[in-house]
KEDRENPA-34336 format. One record per residue: x, y, z of N, C-alpha, C in turn; residue number from 1. Coordinates in pm, whole numbers, plus 50000, padded with zeros to 5 digits. Layout:
# KEDRENPA-34336
X Y Z X Y Z X Y Z NUM
...
END
This chain:
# KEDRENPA-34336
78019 62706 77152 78141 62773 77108 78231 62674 77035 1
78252 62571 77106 78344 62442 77069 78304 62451 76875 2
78122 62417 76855 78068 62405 76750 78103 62533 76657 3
78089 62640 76701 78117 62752 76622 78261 62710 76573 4
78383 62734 76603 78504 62748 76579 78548 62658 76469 5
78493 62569 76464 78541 62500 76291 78442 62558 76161 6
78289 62615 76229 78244 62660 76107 78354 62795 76079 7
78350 62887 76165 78462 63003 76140 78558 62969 76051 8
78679 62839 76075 78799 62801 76045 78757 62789 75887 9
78615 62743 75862 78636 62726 75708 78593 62815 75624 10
78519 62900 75726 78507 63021 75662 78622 63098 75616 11
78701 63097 75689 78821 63218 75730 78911 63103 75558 12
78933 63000 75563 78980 62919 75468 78898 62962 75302 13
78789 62918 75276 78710 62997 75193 78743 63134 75106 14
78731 63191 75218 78792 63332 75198 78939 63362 75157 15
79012 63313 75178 79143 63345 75155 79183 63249 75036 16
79141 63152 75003 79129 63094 74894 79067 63209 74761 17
78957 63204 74785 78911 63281 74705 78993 63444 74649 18
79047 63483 74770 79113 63633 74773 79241 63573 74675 19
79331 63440 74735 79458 63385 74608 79408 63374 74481 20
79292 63327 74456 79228 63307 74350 79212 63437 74261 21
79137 63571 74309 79153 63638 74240 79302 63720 74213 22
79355 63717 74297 79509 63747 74285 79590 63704 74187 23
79595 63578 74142 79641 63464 74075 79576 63545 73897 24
79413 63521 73939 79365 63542 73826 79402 63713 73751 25
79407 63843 73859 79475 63970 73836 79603 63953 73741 26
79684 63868 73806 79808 63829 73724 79858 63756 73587 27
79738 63703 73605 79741 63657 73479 79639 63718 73380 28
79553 63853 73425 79490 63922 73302 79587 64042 73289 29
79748 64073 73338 79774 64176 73346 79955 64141 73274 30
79977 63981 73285 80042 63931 73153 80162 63918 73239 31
80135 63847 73352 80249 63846 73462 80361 63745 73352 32
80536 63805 73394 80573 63713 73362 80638 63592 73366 33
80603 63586 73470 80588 63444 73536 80506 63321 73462 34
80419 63311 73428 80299 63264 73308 80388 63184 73257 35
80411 63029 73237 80431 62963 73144 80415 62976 73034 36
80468 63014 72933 80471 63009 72746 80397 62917 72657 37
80306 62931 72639 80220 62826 72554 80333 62752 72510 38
80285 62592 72464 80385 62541 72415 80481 62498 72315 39
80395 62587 72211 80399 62621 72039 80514 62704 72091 40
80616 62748 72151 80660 62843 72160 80767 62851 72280 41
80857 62800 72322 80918 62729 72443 81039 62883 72488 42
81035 62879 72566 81170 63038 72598 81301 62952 72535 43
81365 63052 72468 81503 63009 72417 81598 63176 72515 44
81744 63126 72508 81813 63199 72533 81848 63319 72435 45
81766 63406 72420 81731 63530 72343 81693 63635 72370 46
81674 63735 72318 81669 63862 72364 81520 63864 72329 47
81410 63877 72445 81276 63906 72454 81208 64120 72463 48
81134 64068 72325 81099 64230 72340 80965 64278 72384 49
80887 64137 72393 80711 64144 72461 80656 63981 72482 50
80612 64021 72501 80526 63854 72562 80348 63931 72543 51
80309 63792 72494 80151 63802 72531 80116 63697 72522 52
80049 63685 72667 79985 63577 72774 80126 63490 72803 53
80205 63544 72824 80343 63480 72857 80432 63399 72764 54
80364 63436 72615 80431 63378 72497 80538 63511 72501 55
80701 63430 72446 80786 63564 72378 80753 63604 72262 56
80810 63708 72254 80823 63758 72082 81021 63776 72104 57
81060 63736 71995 81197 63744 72054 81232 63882 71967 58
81360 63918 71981 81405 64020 71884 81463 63968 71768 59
81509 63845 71739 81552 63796 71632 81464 63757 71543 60
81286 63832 71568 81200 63756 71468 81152 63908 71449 61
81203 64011 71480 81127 64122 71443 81207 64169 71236 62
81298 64118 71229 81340 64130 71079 81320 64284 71030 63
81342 64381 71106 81285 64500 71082 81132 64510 71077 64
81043 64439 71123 80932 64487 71191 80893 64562 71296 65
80814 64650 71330 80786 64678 71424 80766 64598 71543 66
80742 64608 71688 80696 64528 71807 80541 64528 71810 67
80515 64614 71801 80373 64649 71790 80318 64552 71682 68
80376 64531 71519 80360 64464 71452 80337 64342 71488 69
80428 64264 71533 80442 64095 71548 80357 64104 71698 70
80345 64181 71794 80227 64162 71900 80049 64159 71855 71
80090 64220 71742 79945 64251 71665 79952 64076 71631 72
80032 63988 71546 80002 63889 71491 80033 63787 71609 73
80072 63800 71704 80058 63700 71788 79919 63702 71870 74
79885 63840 71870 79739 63843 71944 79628 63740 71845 75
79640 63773 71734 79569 63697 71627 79591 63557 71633 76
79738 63561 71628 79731 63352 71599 79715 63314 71717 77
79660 63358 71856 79689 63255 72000 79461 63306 72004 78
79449 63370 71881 79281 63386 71895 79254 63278 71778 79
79324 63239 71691 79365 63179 71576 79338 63040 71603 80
79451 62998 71759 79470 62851 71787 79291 62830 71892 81
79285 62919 71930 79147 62913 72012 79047 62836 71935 82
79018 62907 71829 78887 62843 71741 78972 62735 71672 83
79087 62674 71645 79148 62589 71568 79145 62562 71470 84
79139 62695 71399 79227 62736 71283 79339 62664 71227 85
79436 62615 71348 79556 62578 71269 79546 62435 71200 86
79460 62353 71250 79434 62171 71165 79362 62237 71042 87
79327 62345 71011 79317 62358 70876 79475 62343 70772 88
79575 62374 70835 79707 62405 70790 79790 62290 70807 89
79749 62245 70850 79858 62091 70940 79868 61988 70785 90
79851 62000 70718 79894 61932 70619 79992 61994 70566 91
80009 62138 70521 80066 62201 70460 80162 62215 70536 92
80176 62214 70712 80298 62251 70758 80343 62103 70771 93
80352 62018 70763 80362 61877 70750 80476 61818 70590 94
80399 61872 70503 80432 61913 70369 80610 61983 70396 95
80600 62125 70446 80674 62191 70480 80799 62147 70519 96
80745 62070 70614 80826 62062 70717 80908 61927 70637 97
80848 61866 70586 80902 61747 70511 80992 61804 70352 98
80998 61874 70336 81075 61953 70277 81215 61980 70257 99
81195 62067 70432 81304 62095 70470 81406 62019 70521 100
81354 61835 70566 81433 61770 70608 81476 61719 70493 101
81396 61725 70424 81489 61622 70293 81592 61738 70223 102
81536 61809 70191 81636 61932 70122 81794 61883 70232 103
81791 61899 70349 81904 61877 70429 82005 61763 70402 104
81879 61643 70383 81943 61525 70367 81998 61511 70226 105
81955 61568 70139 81980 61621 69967 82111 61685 69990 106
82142 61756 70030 82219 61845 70077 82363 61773 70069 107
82352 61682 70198 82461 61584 70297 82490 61459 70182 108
82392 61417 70065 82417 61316 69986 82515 61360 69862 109
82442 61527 69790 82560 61602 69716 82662 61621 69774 110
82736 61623 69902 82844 61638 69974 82910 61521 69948 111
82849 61423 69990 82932 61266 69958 82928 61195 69827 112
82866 61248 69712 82900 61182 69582 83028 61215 69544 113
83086 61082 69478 83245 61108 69414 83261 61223 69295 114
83343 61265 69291 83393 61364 69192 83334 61271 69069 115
83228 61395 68967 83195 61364 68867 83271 61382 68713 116
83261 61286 68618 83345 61401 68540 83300 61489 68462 117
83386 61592 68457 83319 61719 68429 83246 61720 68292 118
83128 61812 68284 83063 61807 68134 83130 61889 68089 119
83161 61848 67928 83254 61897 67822 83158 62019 67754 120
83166 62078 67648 83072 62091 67510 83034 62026 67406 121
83137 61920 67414 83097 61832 67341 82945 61702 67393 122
82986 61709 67505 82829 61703 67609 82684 61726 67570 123
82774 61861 67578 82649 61949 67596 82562 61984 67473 124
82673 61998 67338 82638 61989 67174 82559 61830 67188 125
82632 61742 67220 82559 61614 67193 82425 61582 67244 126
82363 61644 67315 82242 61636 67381 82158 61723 67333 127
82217 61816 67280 82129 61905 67187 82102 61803 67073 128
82184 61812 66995 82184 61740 66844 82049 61652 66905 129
82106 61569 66987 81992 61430 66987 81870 61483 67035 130
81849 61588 67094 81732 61630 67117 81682 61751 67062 131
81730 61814 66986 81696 61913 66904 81520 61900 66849 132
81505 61827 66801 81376 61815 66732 81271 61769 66813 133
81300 61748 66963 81175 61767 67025 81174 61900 67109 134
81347 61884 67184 81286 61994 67256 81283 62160 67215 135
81424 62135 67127 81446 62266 67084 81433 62344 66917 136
81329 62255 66876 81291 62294 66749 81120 62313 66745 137
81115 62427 66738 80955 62539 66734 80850 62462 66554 138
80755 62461 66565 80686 62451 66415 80587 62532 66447 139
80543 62607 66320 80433 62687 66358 80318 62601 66250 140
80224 62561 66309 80111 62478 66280 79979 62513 66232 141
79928 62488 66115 79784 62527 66053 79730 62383 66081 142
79576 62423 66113 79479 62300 66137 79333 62342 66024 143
79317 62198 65926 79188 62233 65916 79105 62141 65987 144
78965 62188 65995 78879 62100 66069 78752 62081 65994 145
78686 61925 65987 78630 61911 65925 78505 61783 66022 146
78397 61786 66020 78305 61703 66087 78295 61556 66047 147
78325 61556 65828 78312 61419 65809 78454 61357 65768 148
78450 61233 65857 78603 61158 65878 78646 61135 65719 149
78503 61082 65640 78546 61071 65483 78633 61167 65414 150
78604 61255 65448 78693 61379 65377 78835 61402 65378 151
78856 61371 65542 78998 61332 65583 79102 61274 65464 152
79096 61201 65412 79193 61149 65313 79216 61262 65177 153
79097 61291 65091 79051 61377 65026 79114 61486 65055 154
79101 61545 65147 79226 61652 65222 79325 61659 65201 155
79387 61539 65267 79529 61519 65234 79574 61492 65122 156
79496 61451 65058 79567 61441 64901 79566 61596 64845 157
79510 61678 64859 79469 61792 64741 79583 61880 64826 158
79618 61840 64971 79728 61941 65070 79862 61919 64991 159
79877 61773 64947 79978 61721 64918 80022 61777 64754 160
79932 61747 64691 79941 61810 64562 79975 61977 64548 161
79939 62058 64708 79972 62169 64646 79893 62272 64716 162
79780 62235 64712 79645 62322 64763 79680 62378 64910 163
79617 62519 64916 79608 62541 65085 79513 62525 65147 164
79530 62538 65311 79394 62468 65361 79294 62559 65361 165
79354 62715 65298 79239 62771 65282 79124 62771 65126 166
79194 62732 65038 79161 62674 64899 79097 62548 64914 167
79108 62459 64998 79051 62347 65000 78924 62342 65104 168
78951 62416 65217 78760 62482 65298 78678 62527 65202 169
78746 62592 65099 78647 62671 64986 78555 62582 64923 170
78646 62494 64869 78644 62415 64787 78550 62328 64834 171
78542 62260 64964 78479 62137 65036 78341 62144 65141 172
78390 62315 65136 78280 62317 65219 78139 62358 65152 173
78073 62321 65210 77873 62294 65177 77832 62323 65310 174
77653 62303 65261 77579 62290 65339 77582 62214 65454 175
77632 62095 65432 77632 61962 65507 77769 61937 65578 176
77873 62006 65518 77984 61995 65518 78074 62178 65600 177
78057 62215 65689 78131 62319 65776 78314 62288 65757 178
78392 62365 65696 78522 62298 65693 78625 62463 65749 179
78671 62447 65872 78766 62586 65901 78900 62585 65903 180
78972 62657 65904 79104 62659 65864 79121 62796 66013 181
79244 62692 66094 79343 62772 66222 79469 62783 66175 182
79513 62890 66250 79665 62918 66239 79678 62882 66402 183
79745 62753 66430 79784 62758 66564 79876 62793 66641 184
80014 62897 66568 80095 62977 66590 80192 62812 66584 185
80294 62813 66708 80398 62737 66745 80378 62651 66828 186
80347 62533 66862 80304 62455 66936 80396 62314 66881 187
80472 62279 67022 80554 62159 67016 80475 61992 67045 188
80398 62049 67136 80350 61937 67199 80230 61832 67020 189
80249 61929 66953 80185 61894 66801 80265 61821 66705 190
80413 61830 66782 80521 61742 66653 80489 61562 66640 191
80427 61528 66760 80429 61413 66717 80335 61355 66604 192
80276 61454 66571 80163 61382 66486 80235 61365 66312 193
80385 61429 66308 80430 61452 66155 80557 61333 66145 194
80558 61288 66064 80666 61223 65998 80788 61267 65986 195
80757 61348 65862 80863 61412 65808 80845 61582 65873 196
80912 61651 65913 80914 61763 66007 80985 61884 65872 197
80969 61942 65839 80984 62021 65747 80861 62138 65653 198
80905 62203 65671 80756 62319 65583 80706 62251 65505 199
80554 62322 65472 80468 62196 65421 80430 62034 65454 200
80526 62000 65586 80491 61836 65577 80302 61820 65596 201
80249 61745 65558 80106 61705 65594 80073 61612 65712 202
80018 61619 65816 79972 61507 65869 79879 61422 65839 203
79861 61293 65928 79722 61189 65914 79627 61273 65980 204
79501 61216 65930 79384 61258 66009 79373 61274 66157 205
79348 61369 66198 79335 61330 66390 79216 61339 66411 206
79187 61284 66521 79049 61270 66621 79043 61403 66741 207
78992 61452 66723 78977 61570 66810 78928 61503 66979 208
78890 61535 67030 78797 61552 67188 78659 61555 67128 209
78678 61667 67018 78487 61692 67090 78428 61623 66958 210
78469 61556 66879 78462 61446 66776 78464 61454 66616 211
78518 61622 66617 78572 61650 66469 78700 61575 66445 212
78720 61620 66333 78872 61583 66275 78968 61720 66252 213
79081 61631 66200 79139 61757 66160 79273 61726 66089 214
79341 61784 65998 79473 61778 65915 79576 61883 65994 215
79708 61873 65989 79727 61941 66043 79889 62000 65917 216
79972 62098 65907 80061 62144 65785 80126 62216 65885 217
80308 62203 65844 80412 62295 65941 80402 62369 65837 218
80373 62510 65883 80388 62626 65806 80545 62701 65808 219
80646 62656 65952 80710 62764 65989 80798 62626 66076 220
80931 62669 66041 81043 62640 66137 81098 62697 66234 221
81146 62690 66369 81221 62783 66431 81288 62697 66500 222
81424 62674 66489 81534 62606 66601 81610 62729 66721 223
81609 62620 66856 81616 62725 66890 81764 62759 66920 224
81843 62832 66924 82018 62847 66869 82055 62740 67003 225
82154 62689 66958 82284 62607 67110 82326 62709 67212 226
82336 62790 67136 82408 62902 67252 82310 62958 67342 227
82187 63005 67309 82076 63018 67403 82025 62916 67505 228
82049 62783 67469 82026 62694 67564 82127 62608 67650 229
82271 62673 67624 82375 62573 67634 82352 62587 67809 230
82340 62660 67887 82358 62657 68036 82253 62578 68090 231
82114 62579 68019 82007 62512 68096 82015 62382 68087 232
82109 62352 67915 82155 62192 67949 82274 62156 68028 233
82333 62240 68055 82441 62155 68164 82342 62154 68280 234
82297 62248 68307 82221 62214 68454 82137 62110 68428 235
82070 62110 68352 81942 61963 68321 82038 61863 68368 236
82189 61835 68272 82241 61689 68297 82301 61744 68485 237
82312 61776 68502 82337 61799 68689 82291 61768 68712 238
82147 61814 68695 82033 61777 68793 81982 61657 68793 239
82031 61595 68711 81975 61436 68641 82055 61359 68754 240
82200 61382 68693 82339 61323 68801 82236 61298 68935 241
82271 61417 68973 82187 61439 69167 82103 61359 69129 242
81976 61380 69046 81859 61279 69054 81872 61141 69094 243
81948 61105 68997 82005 60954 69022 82051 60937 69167 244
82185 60972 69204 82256 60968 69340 82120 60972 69472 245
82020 61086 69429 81930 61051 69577 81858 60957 69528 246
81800 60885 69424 81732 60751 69395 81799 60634 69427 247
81937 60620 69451 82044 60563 69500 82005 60543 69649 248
82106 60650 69658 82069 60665 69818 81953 60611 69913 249
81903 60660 69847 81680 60657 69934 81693 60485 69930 250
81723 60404 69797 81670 60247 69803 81806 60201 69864 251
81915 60227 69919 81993 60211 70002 81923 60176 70100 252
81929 60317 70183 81841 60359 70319 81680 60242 70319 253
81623 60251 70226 81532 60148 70250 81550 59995 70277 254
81634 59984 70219 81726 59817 70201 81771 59800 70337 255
81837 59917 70374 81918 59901 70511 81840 59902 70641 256
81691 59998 70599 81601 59955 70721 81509 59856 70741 257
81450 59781 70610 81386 59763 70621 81242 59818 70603 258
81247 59902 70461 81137 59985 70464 81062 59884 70312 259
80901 59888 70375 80864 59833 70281 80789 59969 70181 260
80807 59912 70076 80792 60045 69931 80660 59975 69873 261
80583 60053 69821 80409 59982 69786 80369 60089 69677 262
80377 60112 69563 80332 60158 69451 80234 60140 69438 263
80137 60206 69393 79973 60154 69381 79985 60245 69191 264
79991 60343 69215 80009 60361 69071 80114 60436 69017 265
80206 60413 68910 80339 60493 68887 80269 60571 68777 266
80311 60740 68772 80297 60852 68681 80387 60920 68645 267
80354 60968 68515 80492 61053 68458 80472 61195 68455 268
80527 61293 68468 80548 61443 68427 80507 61452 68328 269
80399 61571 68337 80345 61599 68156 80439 61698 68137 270
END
């Protein structure tokens, strides 16, 4: 008997373990809410409209959604974090998130720059004028194209004298010799190749990519008026201002911590 009574005791232990166990486990397939909150997700002092698996959904995230709605997408993203889905994203929320702190700190630096002085029109005319002819003057561009580089000069002389580039394909082209004539409408990023910027100017020979040549003739002017662009240049020179002030700032803050800066390669905006 003595021997019996401790096997019993652990029986009787066993058992009632097991019975908490499934109890425990009932409660937590039935979304008790008691359940700690995953930790993506911490209880705030808010008005809760569902939980699943003891995560909230608050009411301040329903934005006129349904409940049903955002329980539907929380069922998904906590099946989402299961297979780990989300280190696909962790750069991008990283990205994000680095964003938003700087935007803040952007923010707090425009707050503390000194009173600027104000842009005039005369400003704003002056930045046109000086930049008129790259940024805000249109050419509409003919290309001929030709395979032999010799010809290139030959071209330009008979363009210059007078000829069009469609009179001169006529003229040049052969058997041996393929010569086409484009209308490339308006294209800026093409001014650098002219001298003199005016209808009719001729260009030098160019080197293509795929290893033709080509001449190129402004057929067409278009400026584009001051008054259509006058707002986007005050904001441009703003945004420049600010530019500067957080390039300021930032090698401040680096100076002051101790941050070491390591360039490997510097690039420009196309």
């Amino acid at each position: 008997m003595k021997k019996t009574l401790p096997v019993l005791l652990t029986v009787l232990l066993l058992l009632s373990a097991c019975g908490q166990s499934e109890t425990n486990e009932s409660a937590d397939k039935s979304g008790n809410a008691n359940q700690e909150p995953a930790s993506y997700k911490p209880e705030r002092n808010t008005k809760v409209v569902a939980r699943v698996n003891g995560v909230p959904i608050y009411a301040d995230e329903l934005n006129g959604r349904s409940v049903d709605s955002l329980v539907t997408d929380e069922i998904l993203y906590q099946e989402g974090l299961k297979e780990g889905l989300e280190k696909k994203y962790q750069d991008k929320i990283r990205q994000y998130q680095m964003s938003l702190v700087v935007r803040e700190l952007k923010g707090a630096i425009v707050a503390k720059m000194p009173p600027e002085r104000e842009i005039t029109d005369k400003d704003l005319l002056d930045y046109y004028n000086s930049n008129k002819d790259t940024n805000y003057t249109n050419y509409r561009i003919e290309e001929i194209n030709f395979q032999d580089e010799e010809l290139g000069e030959q071209i330009i002389k008979m363009a210059k004298e007078g000829k069009s580039f469609q009179d001169i394909a006529k003229e040049l082209s052969g058997d041996k010799s393929q010569i086409t004539v484009n209308d490339l409408g308006f294209n800026k990023k093409l001014n650098i190749y002219f001298q003199a910027k005016e209808p009719g100017s001729i260009s030098g020979v160019i080197t293509k990519q795929d290893g033709a040549y080509s001449v190129l003739k402004i057929l067409e002017i278009k400026e584009i008026p001051y008054n259509s662009v006058k707002n986007a240049i005050k904001y441009f020179i703003e945004a420049r201002r600010e530019g500067a002030a957080y390039n300021q700032a930032a090698r401040e803050t680096a100076k002051e911590n101790g941050f070491i800066v390591e360039i490997a390669e510097k690039t420009s905006p196309n």
